[in-house]
N, CA, C and O atoms as a printed pandas DataFrame, in Angstrom:
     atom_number atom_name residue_name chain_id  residue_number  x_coord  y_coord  z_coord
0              1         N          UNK        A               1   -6.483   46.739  -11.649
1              2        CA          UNK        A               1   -5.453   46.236  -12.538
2              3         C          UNK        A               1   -5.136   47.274  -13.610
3              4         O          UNK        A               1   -4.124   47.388  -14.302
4              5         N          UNK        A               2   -6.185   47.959  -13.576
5              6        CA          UNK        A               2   -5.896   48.970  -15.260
6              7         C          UNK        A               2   -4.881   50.086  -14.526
7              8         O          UNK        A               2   -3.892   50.437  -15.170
8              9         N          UNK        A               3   -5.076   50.578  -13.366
9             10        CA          UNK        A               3   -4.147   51.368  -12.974
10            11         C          UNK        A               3   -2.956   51.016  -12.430
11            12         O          UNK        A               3   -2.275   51.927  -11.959
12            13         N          UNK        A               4   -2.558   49.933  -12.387
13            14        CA          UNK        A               4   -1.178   49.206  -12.674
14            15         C          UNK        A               4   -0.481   49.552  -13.550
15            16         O          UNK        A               4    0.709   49.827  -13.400
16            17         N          UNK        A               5   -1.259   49.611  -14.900
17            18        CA          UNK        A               5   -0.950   49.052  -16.145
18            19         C          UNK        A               5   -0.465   50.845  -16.769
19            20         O          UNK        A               5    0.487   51.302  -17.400
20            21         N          UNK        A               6   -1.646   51.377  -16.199
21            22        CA          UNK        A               6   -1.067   52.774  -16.623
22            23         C          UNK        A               6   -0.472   53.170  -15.929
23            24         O          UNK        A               6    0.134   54.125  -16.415
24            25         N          UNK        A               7   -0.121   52.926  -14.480
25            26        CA          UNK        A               7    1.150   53.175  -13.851
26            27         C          UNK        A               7    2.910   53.138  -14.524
27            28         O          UNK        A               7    3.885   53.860  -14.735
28            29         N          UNK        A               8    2.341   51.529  -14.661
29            30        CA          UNK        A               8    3.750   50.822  -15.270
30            31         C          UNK        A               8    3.833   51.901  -16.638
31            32         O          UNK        A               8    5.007   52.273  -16.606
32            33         N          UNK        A               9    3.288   52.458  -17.602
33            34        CA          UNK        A               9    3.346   52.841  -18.521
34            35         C          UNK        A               9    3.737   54.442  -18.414
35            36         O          UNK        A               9    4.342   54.999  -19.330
36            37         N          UNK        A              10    3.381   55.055  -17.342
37            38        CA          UNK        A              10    4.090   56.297  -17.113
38            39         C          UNK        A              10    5.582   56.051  -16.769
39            40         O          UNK        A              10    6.581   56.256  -17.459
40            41         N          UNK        A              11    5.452   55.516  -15.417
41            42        CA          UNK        A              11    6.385   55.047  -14.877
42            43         C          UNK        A              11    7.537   54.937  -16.339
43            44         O          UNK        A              11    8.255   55.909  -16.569
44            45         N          UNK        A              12    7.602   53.824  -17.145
45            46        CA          UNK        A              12    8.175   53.525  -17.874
46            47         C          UNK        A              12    8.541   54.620  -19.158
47            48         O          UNK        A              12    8.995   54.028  -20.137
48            49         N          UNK        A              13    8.416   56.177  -19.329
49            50        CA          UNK        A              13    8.286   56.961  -20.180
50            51         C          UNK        A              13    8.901   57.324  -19.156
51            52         O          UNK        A              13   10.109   57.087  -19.173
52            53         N          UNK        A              14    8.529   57.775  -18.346
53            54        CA          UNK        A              14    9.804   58.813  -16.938
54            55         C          UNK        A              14   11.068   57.881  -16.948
55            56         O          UNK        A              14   12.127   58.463  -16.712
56            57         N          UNK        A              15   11.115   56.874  -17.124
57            58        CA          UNK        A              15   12.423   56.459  -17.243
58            59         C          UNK        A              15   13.488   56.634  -17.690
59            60         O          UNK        A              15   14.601   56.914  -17.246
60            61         N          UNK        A              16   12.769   56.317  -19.245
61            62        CA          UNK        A              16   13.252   56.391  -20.028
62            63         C          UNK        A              16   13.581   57.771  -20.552
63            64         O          UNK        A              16   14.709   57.849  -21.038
64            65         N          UNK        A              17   12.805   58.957  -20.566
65            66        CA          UNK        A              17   13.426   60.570  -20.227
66            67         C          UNK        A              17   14.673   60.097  -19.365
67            68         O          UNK        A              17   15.771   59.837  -19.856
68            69         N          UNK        A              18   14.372   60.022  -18.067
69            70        CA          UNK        A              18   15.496   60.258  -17.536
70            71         C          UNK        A              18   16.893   59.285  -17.835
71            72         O          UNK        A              18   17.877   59.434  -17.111
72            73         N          UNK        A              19   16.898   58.604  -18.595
73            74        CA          UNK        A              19   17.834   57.419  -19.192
74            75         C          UNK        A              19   18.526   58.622  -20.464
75            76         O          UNK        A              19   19.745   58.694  -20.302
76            77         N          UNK        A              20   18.167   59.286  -21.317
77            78        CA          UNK        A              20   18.251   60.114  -21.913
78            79         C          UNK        A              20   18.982   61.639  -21.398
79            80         O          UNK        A              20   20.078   62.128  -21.672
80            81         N          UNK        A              21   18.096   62.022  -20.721
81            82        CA          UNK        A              21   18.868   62.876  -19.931
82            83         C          UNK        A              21   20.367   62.974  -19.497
83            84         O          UNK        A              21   21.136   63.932  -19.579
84            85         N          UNK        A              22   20.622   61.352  -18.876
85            86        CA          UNK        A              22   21.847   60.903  -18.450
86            87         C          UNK        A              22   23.070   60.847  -19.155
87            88         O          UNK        A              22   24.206   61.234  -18.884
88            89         N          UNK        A              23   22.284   59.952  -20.669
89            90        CA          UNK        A              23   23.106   60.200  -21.840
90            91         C          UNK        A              23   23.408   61.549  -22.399
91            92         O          UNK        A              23   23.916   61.464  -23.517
92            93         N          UNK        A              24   23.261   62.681  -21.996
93            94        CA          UNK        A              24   23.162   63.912  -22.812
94            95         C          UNK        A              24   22.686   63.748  -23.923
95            96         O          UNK        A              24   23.288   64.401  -24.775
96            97         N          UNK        A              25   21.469   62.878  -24.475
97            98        CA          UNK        A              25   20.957   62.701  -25.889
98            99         C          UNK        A              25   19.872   63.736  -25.810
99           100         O          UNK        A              25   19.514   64.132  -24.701
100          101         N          UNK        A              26   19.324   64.201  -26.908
101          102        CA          UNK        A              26   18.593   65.540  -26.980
102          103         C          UNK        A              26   17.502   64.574  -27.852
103          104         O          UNK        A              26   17.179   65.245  -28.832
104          105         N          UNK        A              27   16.822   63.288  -27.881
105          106        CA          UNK        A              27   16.080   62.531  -28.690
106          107         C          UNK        A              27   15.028   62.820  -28.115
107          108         O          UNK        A              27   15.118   63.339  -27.003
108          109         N          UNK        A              28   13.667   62.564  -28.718
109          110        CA          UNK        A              28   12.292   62.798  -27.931
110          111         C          UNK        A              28   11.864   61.574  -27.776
111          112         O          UNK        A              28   12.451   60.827  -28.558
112          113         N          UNK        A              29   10.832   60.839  -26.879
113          114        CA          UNK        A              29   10.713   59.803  -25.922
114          115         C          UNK        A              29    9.092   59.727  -26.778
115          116         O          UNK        A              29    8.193   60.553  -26.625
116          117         N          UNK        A              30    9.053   58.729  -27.518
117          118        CA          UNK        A              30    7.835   58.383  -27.826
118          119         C          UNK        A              30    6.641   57.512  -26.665
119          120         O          UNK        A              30    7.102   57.016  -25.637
120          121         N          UNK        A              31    5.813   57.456  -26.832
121          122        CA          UNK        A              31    4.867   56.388  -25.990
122          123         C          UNK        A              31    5.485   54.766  -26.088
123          124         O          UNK        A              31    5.350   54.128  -27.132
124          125         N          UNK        A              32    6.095   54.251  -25.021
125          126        CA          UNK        A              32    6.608   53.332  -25.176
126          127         C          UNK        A              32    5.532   52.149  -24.772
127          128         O          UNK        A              32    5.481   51.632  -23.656
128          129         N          UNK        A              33    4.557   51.767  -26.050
129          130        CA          UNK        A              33    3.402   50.900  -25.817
130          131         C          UNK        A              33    3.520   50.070  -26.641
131          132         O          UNK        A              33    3.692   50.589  -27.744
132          133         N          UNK        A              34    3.511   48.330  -26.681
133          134        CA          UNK        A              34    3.614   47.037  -27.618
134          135         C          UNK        A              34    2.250   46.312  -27.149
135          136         O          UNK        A              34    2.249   45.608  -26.140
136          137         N          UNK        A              35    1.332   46.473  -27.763
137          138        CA          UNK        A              35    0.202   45.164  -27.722
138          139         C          UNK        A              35    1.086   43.627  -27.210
139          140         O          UNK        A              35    0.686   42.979  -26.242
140          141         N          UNK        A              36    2.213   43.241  -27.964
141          142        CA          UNK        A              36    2.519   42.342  -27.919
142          143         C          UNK        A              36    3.532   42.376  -26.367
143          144         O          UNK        A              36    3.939   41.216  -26.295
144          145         N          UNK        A              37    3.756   42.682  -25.885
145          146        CA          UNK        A              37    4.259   43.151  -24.386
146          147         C          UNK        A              37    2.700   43.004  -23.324
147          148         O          UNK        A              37    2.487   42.167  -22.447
148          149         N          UNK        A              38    1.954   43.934  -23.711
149          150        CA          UNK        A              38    0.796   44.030  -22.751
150          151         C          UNK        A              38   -0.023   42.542  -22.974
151          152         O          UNK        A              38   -0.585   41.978  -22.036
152          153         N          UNK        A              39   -0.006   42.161  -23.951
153          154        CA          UNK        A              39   -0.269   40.439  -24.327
154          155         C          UNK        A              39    0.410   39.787  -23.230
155          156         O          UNK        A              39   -0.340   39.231  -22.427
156          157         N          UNK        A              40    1.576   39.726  -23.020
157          158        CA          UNK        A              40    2.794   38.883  -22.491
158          159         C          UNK        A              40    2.301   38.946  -20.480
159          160         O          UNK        A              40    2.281   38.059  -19.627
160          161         N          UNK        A              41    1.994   40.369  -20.428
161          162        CA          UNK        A              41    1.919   40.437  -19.105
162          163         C          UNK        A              41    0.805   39.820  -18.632
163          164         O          UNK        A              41    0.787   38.980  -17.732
164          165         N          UNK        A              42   -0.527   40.422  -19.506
165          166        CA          UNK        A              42   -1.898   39.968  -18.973
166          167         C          UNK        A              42   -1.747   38.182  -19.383
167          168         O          UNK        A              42   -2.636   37.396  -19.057
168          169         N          UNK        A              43   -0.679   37.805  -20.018
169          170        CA          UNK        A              43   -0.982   35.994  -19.662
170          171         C          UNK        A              43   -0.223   35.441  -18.765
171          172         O          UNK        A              43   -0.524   34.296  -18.426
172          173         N          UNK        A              44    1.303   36.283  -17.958
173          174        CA          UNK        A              44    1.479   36.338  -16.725
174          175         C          UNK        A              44    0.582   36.182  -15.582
175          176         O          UNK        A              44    0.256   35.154  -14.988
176          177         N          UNK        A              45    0.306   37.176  -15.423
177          178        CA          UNK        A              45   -1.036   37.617  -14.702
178          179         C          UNK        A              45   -1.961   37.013  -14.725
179          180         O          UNK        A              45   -2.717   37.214  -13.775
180          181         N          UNK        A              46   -2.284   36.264  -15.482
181          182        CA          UNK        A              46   -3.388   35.423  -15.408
182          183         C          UNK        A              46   -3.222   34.096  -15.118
183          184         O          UNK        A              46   -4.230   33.409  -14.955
184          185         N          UNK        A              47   -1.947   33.530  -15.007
185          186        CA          UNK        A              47   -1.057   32.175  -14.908
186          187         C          UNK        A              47   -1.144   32.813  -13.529
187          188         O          UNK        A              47   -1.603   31.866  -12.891
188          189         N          UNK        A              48   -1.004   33.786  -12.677
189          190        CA          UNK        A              48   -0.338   33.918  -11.512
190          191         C          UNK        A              48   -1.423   33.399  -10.735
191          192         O          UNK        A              48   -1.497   32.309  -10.166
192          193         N          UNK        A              49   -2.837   34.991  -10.832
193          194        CA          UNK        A              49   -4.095   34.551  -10.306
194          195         C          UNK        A              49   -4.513   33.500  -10.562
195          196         O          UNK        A              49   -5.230   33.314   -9.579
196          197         N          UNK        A              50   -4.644   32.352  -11.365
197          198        CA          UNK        A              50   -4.812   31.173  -11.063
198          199         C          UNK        A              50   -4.185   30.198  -10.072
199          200         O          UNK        A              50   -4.715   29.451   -9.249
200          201         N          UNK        A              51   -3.061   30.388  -10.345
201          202        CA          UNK        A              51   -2.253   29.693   -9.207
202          203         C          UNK        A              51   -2.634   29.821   -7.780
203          204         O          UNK        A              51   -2.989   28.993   -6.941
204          205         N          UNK        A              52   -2.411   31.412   -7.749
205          206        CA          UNK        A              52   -2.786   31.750   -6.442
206          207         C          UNK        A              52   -4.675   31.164   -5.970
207          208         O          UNK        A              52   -5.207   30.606   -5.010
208          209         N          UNK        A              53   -5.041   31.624   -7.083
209          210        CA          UNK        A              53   -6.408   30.856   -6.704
210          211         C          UNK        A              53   -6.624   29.206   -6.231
211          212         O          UNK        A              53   -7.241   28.884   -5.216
212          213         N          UNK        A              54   -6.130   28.462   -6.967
213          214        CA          UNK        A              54   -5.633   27.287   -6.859
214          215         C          UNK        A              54   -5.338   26.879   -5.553
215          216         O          UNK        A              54   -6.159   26.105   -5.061
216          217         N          UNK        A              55   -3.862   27.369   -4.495
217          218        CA          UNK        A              55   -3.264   27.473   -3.894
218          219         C          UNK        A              55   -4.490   27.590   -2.411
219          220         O          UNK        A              55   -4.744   26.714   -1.585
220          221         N          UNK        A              56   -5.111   29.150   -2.527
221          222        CA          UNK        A              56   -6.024   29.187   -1.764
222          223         C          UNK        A              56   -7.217   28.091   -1.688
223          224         O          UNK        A              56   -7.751   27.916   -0.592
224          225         N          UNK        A              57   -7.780   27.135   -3.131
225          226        CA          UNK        A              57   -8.643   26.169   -2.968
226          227         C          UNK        A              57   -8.154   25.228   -2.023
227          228         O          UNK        A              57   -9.001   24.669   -1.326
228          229         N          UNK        A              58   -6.867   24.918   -1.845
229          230        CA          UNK        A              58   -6.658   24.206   -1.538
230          231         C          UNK        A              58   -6.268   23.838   -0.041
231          232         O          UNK        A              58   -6.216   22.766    0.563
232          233         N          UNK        A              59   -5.985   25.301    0.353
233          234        CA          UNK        A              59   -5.531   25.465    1.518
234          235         C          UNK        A              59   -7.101   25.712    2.244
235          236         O          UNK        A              59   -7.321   25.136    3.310
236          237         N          UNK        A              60   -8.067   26.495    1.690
237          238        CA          UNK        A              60   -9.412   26.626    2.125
238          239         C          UNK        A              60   -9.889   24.849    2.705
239          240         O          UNK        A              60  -10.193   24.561    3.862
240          241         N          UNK        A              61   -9.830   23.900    1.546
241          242        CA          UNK        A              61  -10.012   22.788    1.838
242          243         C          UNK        A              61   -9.721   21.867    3.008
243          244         O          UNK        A              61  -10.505   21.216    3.699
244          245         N          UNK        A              62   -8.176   21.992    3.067
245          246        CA          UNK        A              62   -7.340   21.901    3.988
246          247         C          UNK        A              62   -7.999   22.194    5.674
247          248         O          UNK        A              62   -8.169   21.403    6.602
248          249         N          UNK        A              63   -8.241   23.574    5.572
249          250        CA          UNK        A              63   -8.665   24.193    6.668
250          251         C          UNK        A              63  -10.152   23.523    7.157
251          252         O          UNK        A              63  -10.602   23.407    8.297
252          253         N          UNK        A              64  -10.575   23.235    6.208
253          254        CA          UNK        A              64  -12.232   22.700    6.338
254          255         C          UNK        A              64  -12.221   21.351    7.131
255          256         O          UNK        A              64  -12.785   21.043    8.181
256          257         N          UNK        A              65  -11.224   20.494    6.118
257          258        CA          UNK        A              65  -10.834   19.474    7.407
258          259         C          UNK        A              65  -10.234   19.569    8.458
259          260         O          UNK        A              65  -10.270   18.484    9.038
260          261         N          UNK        A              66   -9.550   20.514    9.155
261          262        CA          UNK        A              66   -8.984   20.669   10.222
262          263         C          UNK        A              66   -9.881   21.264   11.012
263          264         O          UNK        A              66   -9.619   21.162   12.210
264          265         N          UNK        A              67  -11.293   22.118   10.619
265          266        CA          UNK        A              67  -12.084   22.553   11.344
266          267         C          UNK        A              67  -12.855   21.679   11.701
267          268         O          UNK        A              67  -13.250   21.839   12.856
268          269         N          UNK        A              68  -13.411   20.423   10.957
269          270        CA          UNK        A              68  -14.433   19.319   11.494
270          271         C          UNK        A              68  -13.798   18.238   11.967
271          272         O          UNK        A              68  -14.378   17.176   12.190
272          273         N          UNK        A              69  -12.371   18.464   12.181
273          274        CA          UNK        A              69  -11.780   17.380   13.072
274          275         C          UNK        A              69  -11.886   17.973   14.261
275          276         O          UNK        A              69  -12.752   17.439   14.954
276          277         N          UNK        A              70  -11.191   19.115   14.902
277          278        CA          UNK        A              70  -11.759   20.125   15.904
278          279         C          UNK        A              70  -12.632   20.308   16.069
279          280         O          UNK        A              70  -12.749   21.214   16.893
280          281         N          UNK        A              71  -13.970   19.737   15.546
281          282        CA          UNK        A              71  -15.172   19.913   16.550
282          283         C          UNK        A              71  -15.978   19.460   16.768
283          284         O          UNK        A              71  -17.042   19.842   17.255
284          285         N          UNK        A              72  -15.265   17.623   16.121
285          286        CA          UNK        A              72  -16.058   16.467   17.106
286          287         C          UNK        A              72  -15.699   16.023   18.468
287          288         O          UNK        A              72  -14.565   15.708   18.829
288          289         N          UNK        A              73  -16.529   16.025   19.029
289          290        CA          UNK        A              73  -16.303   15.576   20.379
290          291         C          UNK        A              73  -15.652   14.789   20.633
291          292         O          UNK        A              73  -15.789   13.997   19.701
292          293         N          UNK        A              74  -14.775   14.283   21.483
293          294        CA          UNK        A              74  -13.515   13.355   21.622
294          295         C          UNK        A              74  -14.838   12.330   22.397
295          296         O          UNK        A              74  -16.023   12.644   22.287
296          297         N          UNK        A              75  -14.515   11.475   22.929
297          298        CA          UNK        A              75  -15.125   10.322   23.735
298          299         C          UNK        A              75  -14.525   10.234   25.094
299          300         O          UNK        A              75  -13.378    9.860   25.336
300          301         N          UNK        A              76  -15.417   10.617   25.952
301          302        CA          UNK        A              76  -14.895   10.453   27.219
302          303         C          UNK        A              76  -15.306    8.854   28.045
303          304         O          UNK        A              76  -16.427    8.435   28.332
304          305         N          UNK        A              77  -13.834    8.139   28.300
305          306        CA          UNK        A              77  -14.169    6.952   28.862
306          307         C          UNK        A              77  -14.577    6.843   30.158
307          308         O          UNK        A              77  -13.760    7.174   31.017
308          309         N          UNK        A              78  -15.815    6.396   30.549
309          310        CA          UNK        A              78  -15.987    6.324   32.248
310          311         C          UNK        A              78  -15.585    6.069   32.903
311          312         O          UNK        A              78  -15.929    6.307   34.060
312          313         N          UNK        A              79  -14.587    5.413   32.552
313          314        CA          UNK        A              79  -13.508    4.953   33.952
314          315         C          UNK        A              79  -12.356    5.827   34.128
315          316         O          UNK        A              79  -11.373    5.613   34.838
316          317         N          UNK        A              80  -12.670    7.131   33.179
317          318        CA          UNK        A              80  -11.139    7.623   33.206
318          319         C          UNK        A              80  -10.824    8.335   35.073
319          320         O          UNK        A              80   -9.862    8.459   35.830
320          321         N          UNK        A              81  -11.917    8.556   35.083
321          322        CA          UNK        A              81  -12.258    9.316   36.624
322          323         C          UNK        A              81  -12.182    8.827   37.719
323          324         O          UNK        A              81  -11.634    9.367   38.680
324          325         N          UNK        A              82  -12.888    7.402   37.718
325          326        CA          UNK        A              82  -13.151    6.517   38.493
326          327         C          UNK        A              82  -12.251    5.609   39.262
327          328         O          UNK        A              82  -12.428    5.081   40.360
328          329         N          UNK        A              83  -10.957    5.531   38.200
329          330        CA          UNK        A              83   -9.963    5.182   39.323
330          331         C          UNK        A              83   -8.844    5.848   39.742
331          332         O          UNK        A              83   -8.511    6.908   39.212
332          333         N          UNK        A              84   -8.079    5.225   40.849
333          334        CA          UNK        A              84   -7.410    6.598   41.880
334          335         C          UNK        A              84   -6.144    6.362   40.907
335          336         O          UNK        A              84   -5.969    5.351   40.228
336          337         N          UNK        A              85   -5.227    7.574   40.973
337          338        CA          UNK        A              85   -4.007    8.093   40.420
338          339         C          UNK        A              85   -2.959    7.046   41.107
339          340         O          UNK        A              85   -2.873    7.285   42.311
340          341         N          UNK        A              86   -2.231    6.080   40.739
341          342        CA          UNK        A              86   -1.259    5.409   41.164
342          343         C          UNK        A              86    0.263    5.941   41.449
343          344         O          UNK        A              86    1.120    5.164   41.869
């Protein structure tokens, strides 16, 4: 996750150079970093992975019953054999 984060944060300085560039502005490109931004994302992010966690409990669950329905034995009736095909 941290190299996301400093991804997004280069990433986001090359941009913005080149946003500048475009403009013919001759301004210099400070570190474009807000605590209150990186706040915003990591409680994104953390709303998400829950969900998704969530999502998977549930579907895990899901699956659990579909696996112990699949692998009780059905009941075979004795007569199913025993009489002739009409």
């Amino acid at each position: 996750m941290a190299g996301g984060i400093l991804g997004g944060i280069v990433i986001s300085k090359l941009l913005a150079m080149m946003l500048l560039r475009l403009v013919d502005s001759s301004q210099s490109v400070g570190l474009l970093f807000s605590p209150v931004a990186i706040g915003e994302v990591a409680g994104v992010v953390l709303v998400l992975l829950l969900a998704l966690g969530g999502l998977r409990a549930i579907s895990a669950s899901g699956r659990d019953v579909l696996v112990k329905a699949q692998t009780t034995p059905e009941k075979k009736r004795w007569f199913s054999h025993s009489l002739p095909a009409w």
